[in-house]
C-alpha positions as CSV (number, residue, x, y, z in Angstrom):
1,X,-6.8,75.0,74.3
2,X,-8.6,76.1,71.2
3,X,-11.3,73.4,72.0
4,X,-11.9,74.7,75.3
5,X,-11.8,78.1,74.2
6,X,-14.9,77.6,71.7
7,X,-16.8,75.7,74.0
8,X,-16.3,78.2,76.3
9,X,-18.1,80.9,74.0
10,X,-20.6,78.7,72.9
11,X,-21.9,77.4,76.4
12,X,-21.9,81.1,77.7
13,X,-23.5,81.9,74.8
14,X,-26.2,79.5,75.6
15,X,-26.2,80.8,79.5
16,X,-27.0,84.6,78.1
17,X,-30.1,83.1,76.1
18,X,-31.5,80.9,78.8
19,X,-31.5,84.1,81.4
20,X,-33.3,86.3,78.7
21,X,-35.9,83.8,78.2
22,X,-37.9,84.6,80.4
23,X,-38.2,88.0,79.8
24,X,-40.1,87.5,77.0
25,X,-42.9,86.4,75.7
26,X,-43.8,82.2,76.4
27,X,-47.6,81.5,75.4
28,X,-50.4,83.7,75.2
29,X,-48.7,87.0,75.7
30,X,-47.8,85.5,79.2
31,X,-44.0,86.5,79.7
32,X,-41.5,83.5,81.6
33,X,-41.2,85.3,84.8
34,X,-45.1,85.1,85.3
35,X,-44.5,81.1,85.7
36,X,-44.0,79.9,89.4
37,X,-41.5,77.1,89.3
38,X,-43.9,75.2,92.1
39,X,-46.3,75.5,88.9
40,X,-44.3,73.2,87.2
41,X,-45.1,70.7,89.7
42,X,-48.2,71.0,90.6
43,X,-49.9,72.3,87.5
44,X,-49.9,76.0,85.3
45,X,-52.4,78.6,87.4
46,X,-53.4,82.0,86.1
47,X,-51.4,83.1,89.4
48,X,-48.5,86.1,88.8
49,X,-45.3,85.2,90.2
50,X,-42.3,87.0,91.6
51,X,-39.5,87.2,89.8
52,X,-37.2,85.5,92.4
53,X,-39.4,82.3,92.4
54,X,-40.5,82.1,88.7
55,X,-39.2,79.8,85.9
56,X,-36.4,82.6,86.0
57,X,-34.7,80.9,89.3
58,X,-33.4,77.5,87.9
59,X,-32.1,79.6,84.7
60,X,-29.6,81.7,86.5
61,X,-28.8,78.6,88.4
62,X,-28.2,76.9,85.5
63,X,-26.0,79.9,83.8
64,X,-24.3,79.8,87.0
65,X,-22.8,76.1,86.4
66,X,-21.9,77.0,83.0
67,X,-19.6,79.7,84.3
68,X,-18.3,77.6,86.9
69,X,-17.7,75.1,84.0
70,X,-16.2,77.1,82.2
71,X,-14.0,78.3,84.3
72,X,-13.0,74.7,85.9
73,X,-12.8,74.1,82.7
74,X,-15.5,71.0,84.0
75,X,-17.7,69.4,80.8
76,X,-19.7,67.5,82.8
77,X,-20.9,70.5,84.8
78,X,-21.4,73.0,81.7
79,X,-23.7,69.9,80.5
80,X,-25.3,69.5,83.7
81,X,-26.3,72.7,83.3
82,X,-27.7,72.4,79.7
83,X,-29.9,69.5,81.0
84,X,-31.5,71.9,83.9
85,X,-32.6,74.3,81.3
86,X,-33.9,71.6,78.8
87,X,-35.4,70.1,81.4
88,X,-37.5,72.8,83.3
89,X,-38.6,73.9,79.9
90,X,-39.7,70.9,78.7
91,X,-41.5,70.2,82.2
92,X,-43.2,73.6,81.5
93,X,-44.2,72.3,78.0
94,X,-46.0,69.8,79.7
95,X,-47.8,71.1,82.0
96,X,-49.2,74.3,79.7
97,X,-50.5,71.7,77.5
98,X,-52.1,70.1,80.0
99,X,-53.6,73.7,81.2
100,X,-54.6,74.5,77.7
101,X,-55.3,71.3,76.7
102,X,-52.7,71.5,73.9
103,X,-49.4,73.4,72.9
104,X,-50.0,75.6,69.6
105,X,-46.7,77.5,68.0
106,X,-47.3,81.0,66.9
107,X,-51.2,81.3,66.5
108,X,-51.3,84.9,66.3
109,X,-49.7,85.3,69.5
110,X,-51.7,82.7,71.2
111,X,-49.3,79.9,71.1
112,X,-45.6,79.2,72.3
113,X,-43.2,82.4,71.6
114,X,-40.1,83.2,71.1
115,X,-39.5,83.1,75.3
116,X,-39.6,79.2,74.9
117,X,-37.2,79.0,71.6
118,X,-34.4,81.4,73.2
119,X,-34.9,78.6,76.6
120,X,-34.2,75.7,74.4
121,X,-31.7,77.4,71.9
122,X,-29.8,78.0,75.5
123,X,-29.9,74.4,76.7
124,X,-28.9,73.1,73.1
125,X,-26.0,75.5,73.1
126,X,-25.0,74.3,76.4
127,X,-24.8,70.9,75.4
128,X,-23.0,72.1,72.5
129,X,-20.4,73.6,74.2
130,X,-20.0,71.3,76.5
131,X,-19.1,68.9,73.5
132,X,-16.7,71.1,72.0
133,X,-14.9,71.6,75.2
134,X,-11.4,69.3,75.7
135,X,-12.0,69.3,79.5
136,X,-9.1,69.2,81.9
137,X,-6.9,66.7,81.4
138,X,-5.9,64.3,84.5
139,X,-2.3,63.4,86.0
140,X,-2.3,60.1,84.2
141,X,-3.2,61.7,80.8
142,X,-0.5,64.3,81.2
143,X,1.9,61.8,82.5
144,X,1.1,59.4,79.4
145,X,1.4,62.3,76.8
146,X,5.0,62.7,78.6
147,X,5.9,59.0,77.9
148,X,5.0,59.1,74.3
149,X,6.6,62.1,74.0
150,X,10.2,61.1,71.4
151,X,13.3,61.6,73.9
152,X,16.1,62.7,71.6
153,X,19.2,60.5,71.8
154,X,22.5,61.8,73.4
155,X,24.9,62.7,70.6
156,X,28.1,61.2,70.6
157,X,31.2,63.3,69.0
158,X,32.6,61.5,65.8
159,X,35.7,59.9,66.2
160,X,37.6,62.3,64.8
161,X,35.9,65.5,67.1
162,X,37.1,64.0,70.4
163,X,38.4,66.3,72.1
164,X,41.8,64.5,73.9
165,X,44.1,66.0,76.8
166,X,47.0,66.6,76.2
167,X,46.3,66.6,72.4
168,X,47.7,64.6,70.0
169,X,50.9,65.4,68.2
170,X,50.7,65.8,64.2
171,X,54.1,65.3,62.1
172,X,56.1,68.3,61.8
173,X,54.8,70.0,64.9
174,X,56.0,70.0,68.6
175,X,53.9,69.8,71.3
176,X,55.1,71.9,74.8
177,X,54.5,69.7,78.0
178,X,56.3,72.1,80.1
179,X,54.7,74.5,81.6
180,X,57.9,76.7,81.3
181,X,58.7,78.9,78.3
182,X,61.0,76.8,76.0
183,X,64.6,78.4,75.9
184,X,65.5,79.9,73.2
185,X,68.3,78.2,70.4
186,X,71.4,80.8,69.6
187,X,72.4,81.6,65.9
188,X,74.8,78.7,64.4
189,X,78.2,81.0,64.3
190,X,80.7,78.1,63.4
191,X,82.7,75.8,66.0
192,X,83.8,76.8,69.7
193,X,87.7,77.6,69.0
194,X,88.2,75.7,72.3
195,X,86.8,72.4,71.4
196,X,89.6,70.0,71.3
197,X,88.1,67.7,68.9
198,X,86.7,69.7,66.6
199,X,88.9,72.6,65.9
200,X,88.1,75.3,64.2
201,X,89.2,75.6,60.2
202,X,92.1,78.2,60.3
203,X,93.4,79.1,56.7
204,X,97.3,78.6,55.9
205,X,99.8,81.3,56.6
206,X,100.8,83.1,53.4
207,X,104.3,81.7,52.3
208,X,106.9,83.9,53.3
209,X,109.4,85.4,50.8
C-alpha cells in the first residue's frame, strides 16, 4: 500500500513536469509548443505550430496513462507512459541537431533550456514511480499469500476443564438427578411410641410408700 502510494506521487509528479515542458523555453529562445510533432518525423522547420498539434500532444497523452496507472494501480502502463515522453524528447534531440548541426546546453540562451530538462526529469520520474509502485496483485498471488498464511490449531480443553453432563460427583457432596425439589428431612425427636420393636425409654415409677 505504502509502495503504491509513493509511486503514485512520484509518477504524477513526473506527469506535472512533462505537461509544463513545453511551456517553456527548449533551444534558442524557441518555447516546446512551437514544435510540430510531424517535425519530429520529418525534420525541425522554423514553422509555428498550434498548440493542439505541437510536442505538447503526446505529453498530456502521456500524463494521461500515468493517471490511468495510477489509478489501476497498472506499472506497466505508468512506465509506458515514461517511455512516450523520453522518447519524443529524445526524437526531438535528434532532429534539432540535425537542424542546427549540433545540440549546445545553455550557450547564453542559444542552446537546450530548461523546457528539455523538465521533459526528461518527467519521463525519469515516471519510470521511477513506476518502479516504486507494488502493482496489483493477481488471484493466484493473493490466494498463495492465503496458503502461507499460519492457521492456528484448534485448542483442545485440558483434561481436567472438560466440561461433563451430568457432572461428576466429588466426596462429601450430593448431586440432584431429579428434577423435583428434594423433600425435606424432620428434626430427630426420639422413637415413635408405637413402634413395637423399638419402644420408647419410659423411666420407673417412683416406689410407693
Amino acid at each position: 500500500m505504502i509502495r503504491n502510494v509513493l509511486g503514485s506521487v512520484v509518477a504524477l509528479a513526473g506527469a506535472a513536469s512533462a505537461v509544463l515542458s513545453p511551456f517553456r523555453d527548449w533551444y534558442g529562445g524557441r518555447v516546446g509548443h512551437d514544435y510540430r510533432v510531424r517535425d519530429l518525423f520529418e525534420g525541425i522547420t522554423p514553422a509555428e505550430s498550434g498548440v493542439l498539434v505541437s510536442i505538447l500532444l503526446p505529453f498530456l497523452a502521456a500524463a494521461l496513462l500515468v493517471v490511468l496507472g495510477v489509478v489501476l494501480r497498472s506499472r506497466l502502463v505508468v512506465a509506458l507512459a515514461g517511455l512516450v515522453v523520453l522518447g519524443f524528447t529524445i526524437l526531438w534531440m535528434v532532429r534539432q541537431g540535425q537542424a542546427a548541426g549540433s545540440l549546445v546546453v545553455g550557450g547564453g540562451g542559444a542552446g537546450l533550456r530548461v523546457g528539455v530538462a523538465n521533459a526528461l526529469a518527467g519521463g525519469v520520474l515516471m519510470l521511477i514511480g513506476a518502479l516504486l509502485m507494488s502493482g496489483r496483485r493477481s488471484r493466484r498471488e493473493r490466494r498463495a499469500e492465503r496458503e502461507r498464511e499460519p492457521v492456528e490449531p484448534f485448542a483442545v480443553p485440558a483434561a481436567d476443564q472438560v466440561d461433563t453432563w451430568p457432572p461428576t460427583q466429588e466426596p462429601g457432596m450430593s448431586v440432584q438427578t431429579s428434577p423435583w425439589p428434594e423433600p425435606e428431612v424432620d428434626p430427630y425427636t426420639g422413637p415413635d411410641p408405637r413402634d413395637p420393636v423399638h419402644p420408647p425409654h419410659r423411666p420407673p415409677p417412683p416406689p410407693q410408700g
